[in-house]
N, CA, C and O atoms as a printed pandas DataFrame, in Angstrom:
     atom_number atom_name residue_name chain_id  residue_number  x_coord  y_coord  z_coord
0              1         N          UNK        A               1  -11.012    9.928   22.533
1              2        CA          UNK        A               1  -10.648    8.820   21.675
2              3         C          UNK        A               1   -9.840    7.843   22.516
3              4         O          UNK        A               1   -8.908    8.260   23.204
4              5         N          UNK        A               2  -10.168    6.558   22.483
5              6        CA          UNK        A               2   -9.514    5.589   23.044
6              7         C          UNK        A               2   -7.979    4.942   22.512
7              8         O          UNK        A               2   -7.436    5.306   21.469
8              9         N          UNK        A               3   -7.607    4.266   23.134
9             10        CA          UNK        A               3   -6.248    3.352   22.885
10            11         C          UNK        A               3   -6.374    2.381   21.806
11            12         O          UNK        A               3   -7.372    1.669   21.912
12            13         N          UNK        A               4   -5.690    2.179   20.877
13            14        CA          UNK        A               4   -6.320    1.147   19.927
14            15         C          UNK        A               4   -5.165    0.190   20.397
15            16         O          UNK        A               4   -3.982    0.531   20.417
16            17         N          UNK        A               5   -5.711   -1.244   20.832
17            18        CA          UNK        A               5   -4.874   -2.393   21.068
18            19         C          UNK        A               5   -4.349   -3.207   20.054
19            20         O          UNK        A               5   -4.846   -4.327   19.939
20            21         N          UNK        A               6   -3.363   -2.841   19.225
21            22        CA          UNK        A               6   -2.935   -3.356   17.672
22            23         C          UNK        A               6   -3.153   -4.706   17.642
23            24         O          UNK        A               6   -3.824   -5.324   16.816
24            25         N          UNK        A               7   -2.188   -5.390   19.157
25            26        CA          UNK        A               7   -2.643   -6.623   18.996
26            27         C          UNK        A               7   -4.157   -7.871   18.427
27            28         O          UNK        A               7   -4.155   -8.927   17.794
28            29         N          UNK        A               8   -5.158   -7.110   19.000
29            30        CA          UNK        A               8   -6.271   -7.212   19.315
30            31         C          UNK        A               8   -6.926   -6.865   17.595
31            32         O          UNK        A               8   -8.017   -7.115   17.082
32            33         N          UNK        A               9   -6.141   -6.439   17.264
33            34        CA          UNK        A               9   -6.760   -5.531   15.840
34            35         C          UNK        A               9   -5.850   -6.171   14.287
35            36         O          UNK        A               9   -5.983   -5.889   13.097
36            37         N          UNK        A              10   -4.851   -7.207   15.086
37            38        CA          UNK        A              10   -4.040   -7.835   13.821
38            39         C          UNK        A              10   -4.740   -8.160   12.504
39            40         O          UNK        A              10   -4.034   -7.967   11.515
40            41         N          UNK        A              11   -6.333   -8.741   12.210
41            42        CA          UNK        A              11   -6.991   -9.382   11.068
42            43         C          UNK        A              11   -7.091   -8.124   10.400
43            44         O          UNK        A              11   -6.630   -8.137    9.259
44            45         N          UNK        A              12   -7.679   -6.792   10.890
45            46        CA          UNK        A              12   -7.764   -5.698   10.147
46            47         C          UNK        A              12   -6.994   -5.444    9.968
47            48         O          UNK        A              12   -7.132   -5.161    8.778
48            49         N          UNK        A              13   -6.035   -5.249   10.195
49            50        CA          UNK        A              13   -4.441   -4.047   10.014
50            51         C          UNK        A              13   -3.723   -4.740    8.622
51            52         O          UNK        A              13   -3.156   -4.058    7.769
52            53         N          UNK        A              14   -3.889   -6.547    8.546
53            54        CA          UNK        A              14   -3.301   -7.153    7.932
54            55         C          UNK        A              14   -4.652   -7.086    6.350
55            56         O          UNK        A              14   -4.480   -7.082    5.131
56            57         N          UNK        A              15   -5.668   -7.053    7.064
57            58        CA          UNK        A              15   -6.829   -6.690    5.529
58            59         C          UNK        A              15   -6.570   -5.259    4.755
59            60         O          UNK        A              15   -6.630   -5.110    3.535
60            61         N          UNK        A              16   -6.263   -4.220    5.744
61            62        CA          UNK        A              16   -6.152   -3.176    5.187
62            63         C          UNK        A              16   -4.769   -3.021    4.193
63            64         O          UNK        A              16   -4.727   -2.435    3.110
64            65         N          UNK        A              17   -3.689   -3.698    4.866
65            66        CA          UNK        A              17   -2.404   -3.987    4.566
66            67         C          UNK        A              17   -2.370   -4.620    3.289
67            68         O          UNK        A              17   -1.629   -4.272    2.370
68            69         N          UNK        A              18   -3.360   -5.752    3.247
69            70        CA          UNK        A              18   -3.389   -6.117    1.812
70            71         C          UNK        A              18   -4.684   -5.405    1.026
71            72         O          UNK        A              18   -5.026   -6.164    0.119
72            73         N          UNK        A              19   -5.345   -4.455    1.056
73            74        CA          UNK        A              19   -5.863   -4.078    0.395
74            75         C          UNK        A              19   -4.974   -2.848   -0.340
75            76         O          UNK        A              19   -5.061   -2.663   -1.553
76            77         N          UNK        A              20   -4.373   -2.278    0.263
77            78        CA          UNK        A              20   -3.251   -1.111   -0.165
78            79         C          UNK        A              20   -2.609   -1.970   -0.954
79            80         O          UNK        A              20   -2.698   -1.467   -2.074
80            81         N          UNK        A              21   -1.813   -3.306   -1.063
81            82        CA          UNK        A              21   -1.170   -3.993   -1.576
82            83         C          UNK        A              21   -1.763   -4.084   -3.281
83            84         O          UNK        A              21   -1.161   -3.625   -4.252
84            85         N          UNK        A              22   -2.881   -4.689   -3.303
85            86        CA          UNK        A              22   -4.276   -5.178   -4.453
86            87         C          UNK        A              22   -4.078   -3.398   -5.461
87            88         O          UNK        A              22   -3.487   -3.167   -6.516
88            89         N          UNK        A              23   -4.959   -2.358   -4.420
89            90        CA          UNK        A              23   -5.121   -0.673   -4.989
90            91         C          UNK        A              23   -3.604   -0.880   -5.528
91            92         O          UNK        A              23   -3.543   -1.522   -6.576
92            93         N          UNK        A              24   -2.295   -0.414   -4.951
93            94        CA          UNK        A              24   -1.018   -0.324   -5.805
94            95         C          UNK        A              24   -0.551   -1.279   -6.990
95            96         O          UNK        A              24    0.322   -0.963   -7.798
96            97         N          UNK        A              25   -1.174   -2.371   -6.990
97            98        CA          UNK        A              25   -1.266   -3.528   -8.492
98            99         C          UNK        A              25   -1.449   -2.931   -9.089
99           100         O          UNK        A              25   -0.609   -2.549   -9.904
100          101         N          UNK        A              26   -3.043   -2.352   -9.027
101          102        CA          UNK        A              26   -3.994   -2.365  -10.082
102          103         C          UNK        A              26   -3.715   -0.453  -10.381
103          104         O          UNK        A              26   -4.383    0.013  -11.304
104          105         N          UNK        A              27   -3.039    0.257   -9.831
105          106        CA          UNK        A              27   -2.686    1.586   -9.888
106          107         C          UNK        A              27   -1.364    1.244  -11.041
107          108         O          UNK        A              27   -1.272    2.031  -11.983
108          109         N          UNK        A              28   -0.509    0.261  -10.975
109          110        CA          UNK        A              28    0.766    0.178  -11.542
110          111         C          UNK        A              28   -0.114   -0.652  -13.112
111          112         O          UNK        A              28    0.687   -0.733  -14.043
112          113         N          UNK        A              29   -1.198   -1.083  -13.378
113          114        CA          UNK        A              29   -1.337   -1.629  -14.530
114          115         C          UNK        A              29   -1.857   -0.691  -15.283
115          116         O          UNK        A              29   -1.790   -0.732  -16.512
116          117         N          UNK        A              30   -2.650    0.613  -14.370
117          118        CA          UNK        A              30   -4.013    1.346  -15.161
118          119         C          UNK        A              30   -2.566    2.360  -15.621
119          120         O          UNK        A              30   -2.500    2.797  -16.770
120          121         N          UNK        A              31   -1.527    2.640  -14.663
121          122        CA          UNK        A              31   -0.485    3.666  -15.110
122          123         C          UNK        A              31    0.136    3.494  -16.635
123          124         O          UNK        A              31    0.224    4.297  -17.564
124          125         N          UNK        A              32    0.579    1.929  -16.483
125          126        CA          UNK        A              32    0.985    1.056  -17.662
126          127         C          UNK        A              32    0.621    1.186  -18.911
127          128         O          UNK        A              32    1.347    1.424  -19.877
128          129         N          UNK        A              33   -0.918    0.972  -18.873
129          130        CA          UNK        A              33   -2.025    0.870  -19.819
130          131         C          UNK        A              33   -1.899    2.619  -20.354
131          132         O          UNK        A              33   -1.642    2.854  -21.535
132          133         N          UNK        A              34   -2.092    3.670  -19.428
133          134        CA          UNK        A              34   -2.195    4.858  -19.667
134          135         C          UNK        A              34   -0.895    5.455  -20.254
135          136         O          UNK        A              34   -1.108    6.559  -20.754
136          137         N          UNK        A              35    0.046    5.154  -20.315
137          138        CA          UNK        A              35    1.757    4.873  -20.710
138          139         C          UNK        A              35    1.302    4.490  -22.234
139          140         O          UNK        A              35    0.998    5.348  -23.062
140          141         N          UNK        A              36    1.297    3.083  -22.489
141          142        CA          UNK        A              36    0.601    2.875  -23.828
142          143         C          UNK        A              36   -0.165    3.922  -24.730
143          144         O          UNK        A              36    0.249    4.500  -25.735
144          145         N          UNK        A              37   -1.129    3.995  -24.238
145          146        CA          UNK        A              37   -2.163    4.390  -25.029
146          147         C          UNK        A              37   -1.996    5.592  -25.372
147          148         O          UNK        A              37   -2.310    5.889  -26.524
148          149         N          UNK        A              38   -1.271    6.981  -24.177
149          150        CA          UNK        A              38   -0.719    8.249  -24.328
150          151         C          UNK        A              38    0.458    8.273  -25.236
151          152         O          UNK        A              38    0.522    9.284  -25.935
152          153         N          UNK        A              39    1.843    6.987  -25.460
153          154        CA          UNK        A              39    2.693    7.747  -26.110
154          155         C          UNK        A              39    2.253    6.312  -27.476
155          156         O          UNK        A              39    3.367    5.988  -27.888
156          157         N          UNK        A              40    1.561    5.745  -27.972
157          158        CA          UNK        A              40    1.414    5.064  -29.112
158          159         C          UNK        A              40    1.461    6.303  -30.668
159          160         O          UNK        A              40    1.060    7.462  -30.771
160          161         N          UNK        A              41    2.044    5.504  -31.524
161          162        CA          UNK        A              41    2.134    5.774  -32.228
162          163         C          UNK        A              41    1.008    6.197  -33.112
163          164         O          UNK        A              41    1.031    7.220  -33.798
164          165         N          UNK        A              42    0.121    5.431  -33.059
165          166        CA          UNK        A              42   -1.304    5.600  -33.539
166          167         C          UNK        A              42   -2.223    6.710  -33.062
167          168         O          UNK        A              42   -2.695    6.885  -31.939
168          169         N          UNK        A              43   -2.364    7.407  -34.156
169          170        CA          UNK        A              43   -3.435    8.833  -34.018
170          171         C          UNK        A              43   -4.313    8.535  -33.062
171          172         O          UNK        A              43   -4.681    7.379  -32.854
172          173         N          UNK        A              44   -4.747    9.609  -32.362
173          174        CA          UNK        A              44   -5.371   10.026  -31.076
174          175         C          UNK        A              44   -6.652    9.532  -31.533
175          176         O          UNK        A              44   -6.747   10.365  -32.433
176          177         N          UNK        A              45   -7.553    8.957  -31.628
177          178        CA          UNK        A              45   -9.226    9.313  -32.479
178          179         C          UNK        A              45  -10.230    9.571  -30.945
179          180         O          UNK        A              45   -9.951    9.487  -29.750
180          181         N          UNK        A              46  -11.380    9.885  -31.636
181          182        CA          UNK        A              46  -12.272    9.557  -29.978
182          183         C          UNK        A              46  -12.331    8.474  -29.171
183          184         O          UNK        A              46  -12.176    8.499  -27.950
184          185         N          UNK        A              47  -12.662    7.056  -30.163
185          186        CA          UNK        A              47  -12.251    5.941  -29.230
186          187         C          UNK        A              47  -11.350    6.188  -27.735
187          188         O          UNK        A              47  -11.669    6.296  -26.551
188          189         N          UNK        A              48   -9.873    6.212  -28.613
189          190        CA          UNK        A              48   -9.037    5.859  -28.057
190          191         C          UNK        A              48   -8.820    7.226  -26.837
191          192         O          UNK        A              48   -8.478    7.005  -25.675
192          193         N          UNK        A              49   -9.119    8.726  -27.434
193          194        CA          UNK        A              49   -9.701    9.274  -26.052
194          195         C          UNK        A              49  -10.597    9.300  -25.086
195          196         O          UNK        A              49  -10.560   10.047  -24.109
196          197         N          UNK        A              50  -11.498    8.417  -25.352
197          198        CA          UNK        A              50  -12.139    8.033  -24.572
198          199         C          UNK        A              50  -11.735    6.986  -23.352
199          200         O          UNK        A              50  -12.255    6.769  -22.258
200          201         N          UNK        A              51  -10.705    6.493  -23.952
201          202        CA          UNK        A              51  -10.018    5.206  -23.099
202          203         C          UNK        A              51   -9.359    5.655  -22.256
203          204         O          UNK        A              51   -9.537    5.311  -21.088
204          205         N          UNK        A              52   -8.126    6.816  -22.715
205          206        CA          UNK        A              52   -7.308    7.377  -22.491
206          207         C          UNK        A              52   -8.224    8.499  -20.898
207          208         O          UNK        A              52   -7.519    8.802  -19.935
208          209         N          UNK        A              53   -9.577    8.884  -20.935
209          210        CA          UNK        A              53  -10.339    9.248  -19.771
210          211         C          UNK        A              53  -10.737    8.290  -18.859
211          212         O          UNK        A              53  -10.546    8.522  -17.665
212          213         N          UNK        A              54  -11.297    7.175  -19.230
213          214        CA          UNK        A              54  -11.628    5.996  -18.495
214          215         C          UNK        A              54  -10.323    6.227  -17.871
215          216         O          UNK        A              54  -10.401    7.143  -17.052
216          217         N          UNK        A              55   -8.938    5.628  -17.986
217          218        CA          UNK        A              55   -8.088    5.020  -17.120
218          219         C          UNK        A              55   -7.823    5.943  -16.805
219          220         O          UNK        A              55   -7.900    5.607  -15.623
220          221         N          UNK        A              56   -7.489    7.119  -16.735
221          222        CA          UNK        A              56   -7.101    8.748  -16.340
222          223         C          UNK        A              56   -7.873    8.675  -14.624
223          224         O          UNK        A              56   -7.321    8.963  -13.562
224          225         N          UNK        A              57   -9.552    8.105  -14.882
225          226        CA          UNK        A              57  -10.468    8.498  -14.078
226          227         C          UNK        A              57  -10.068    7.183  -12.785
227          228         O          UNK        A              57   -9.961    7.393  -11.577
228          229         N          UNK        A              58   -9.944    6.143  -13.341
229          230        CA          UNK        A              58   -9.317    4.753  -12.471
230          231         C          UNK        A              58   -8.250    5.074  -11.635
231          232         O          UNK        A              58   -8.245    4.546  -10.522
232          233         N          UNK        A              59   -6.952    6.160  -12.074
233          234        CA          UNK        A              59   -5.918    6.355  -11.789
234          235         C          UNK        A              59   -6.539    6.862  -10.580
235          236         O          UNK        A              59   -6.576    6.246   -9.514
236          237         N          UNK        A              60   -7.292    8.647  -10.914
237          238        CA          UNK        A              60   -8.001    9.111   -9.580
238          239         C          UNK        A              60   -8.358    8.591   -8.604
239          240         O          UNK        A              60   -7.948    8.815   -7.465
240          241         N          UNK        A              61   -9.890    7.161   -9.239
241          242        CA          UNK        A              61   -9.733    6.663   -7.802
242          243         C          UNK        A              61   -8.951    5.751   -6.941
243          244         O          UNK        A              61   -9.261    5.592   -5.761
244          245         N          UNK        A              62   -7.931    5.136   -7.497
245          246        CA          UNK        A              62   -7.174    4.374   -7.068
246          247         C          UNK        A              62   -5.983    5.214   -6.220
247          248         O          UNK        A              62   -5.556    4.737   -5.169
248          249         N          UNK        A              63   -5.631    6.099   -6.581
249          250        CA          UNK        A              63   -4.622    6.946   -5.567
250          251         C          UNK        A              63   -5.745    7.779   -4.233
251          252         O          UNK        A              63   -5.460    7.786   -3.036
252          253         N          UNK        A              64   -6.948    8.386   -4.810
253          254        CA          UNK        A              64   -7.684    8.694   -3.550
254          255         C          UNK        A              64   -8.093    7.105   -2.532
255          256         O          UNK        A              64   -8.248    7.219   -1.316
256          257         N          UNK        A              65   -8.218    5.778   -3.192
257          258        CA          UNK        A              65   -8.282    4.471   -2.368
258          259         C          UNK        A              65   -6.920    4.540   -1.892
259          260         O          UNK        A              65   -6.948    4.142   -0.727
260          261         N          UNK        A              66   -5.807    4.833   -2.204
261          262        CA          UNK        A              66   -4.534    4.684   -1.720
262          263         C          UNK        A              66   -4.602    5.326   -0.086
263          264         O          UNK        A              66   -4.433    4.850    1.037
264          265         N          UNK        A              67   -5.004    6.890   -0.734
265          266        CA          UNK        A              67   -4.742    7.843    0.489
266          267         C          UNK        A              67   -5.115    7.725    1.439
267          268         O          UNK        A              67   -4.427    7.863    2.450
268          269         N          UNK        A              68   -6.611    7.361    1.430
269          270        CA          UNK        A              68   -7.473    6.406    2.135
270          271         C          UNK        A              68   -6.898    5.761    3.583
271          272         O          UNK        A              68   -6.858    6.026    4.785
272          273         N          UNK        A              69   -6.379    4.475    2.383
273          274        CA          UNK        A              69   -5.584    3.495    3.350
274          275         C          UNK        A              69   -4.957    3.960    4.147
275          276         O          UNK        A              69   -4.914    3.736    5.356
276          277         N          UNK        A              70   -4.133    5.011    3.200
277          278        CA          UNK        A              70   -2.676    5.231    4.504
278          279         C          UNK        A              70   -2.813    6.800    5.397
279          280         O          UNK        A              70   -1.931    7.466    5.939
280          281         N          UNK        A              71   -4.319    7.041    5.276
281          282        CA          UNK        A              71   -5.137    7.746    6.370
282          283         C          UNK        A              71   -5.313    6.597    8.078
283          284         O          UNK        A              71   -5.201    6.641    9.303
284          285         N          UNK        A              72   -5.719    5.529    6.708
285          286        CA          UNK        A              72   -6.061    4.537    8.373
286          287         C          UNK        A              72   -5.179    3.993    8.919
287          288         O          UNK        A              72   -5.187    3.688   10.112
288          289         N          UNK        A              73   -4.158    3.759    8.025
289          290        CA          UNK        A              73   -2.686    3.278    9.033
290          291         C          UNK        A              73   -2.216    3.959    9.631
291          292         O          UNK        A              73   -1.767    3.563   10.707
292          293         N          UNK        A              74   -2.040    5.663    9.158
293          294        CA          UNK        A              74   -1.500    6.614   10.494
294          295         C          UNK        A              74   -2.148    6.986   11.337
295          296         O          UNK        A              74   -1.637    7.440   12.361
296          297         N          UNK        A              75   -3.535    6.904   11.153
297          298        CA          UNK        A              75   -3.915    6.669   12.178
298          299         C          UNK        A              75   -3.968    5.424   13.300
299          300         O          UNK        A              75   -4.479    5.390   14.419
300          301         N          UNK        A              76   -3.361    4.596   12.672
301          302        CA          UNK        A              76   -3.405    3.546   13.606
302          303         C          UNK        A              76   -1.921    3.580   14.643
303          304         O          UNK        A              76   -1.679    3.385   15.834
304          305         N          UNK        A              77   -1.134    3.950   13.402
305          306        CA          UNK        A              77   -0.101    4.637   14.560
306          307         C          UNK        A              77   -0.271    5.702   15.790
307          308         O          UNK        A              77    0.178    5.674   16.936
308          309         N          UNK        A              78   -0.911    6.442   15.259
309          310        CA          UNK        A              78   -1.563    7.393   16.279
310          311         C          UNK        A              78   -2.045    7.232   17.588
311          312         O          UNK        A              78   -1.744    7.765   18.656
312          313         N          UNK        A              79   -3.060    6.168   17.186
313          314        CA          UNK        A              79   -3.798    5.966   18.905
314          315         C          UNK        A              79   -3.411    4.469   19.061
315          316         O          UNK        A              79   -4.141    3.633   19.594
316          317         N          UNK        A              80   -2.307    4.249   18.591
317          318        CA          UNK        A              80   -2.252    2.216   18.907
318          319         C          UNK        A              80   -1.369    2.702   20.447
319          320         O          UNK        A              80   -0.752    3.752   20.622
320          321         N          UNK        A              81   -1.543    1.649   21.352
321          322        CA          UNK        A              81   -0.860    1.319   21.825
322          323         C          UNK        A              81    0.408    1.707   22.294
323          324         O          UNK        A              81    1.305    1.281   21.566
324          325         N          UNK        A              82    0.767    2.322   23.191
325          326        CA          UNK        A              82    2.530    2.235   23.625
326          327         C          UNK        A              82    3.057    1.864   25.161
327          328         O          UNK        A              82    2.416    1.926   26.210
328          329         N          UNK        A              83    3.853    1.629   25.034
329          330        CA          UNK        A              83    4.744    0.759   26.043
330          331         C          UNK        A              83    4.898    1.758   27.159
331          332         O          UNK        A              83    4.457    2.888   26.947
332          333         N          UNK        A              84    5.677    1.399   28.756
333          334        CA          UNK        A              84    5.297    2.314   29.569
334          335         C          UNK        A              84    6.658    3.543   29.395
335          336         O          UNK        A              84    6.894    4.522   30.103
336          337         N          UNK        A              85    7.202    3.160   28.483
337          338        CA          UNK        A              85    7.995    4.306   28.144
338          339         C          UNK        A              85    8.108    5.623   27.027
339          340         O          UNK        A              85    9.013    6.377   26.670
340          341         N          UNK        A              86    6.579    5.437   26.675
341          342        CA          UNK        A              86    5.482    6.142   25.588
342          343         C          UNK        A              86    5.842    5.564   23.894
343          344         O          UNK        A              86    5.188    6.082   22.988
344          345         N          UNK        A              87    6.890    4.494   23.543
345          346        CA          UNK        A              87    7.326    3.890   22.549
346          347         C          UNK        A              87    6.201    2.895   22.152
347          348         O          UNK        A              87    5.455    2.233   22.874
348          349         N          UNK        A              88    6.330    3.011   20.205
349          350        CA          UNK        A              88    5.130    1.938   20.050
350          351         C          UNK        A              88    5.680    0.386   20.132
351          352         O          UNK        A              88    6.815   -0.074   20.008
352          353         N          UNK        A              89    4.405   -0.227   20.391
353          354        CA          UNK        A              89    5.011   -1.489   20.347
354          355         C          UNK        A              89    5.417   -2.419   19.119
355          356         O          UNK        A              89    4.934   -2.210   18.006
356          357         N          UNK        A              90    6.202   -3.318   19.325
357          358        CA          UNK        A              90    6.467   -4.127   18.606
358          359         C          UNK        A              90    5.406   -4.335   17.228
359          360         O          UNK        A              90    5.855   -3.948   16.149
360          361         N          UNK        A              91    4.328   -4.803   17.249
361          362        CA          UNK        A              91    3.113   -4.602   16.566
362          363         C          UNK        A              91    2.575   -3.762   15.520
363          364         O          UNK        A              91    1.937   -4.006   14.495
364          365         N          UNK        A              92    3.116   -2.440   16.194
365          366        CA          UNK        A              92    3.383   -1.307   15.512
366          367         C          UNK        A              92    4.012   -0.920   14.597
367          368         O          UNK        A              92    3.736   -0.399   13.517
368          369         N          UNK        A              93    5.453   -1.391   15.413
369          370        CA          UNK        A              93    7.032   -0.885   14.256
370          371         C          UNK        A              93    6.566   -1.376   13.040
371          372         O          UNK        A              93    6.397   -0.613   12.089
372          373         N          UNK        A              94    6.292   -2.822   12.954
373          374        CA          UNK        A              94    6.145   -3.550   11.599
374          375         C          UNK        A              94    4.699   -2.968   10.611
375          376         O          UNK        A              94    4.372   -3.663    9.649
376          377         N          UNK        A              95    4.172   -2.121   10.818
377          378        CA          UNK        A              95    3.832   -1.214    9.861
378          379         C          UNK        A              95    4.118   -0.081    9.053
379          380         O          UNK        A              95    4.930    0.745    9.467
380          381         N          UNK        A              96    3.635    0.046    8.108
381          382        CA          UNK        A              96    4.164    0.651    7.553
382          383         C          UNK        A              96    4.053    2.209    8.195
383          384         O          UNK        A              96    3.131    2.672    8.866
384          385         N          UNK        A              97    5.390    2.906    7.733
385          386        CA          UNK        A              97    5.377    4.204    8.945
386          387         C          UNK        A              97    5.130    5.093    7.832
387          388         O          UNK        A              97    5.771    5.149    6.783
388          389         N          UNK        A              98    3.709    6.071    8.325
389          390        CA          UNK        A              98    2.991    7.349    7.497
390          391         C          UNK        A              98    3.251    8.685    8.257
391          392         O          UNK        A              98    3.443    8.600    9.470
392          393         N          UNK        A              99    3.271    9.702    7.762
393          394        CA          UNK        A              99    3.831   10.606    8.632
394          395         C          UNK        A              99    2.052   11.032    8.767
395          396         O          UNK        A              99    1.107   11.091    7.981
396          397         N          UNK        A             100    2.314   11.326   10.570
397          398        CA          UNK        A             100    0.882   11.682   11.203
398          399         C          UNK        A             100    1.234   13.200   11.701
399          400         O          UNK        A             100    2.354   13.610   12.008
400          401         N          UNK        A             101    0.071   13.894   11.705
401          402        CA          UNK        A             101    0.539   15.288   12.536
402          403         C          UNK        A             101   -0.198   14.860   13.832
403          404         O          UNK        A             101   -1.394   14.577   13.773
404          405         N          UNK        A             102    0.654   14.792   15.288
405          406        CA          UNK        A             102    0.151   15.366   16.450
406          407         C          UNK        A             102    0.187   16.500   17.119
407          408         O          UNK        A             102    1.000   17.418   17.012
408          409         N          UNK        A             103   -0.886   16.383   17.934
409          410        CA          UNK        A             103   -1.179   17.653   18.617
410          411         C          UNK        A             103    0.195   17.892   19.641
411          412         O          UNK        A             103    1.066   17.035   19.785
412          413         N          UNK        A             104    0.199   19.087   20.241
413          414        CA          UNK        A             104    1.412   19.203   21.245
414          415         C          UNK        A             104    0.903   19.472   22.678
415          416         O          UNK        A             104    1.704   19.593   23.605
């Protein structure tokens, strides 16, 4: 596996960056919505369990799109770039920091 040059890679890092941004919106409205609809006062009927699965199922994929993301950011920490004193660079720091397992 090669060196990933962050610099070189800024348009993605910053697409992915805002796509995690967009997934956590729309994770904080379906939560919202699912908040509602679980503690309302109004009897459970099928409808409304049915709704209550729809956004249940949104939640799923929106936290597996989450994990996703912040699969590809630690990995980007991983193989980006470091300075000749094995430190990441500048480029780097300003992401967001995911905990990665390396090898020893």
């Amino acid at each position: 596996m090669g060196i990933l040059s962050v610099t070189d890679t800024d348009d993605a890092v910053s697409g992915i960056n805002a796509l995690r941004e967009v997934l956590a919106d729309d994770l904080l409205d379906v939560e919202g919505r699912l908040h509602e609809l679980e503690h309302s006062a109004t009897p459970m009927n099928a409808s409304r369990k049915e709704e209550v699965l729809v956004y249940r199922t949104a939640r799923t994929a929106l936290l597996s799109g989450l994990a996703s993301v912040d699969e590809v950011l630690a990995w980007v920490h991983l193989v980006a770039e470091k300075d000749a004193d094995g430190n990441e660079l500048e480029s780097v720091l300003s992401l967001p920091h995911l905990a990665v397992m390396r090898a020893s």
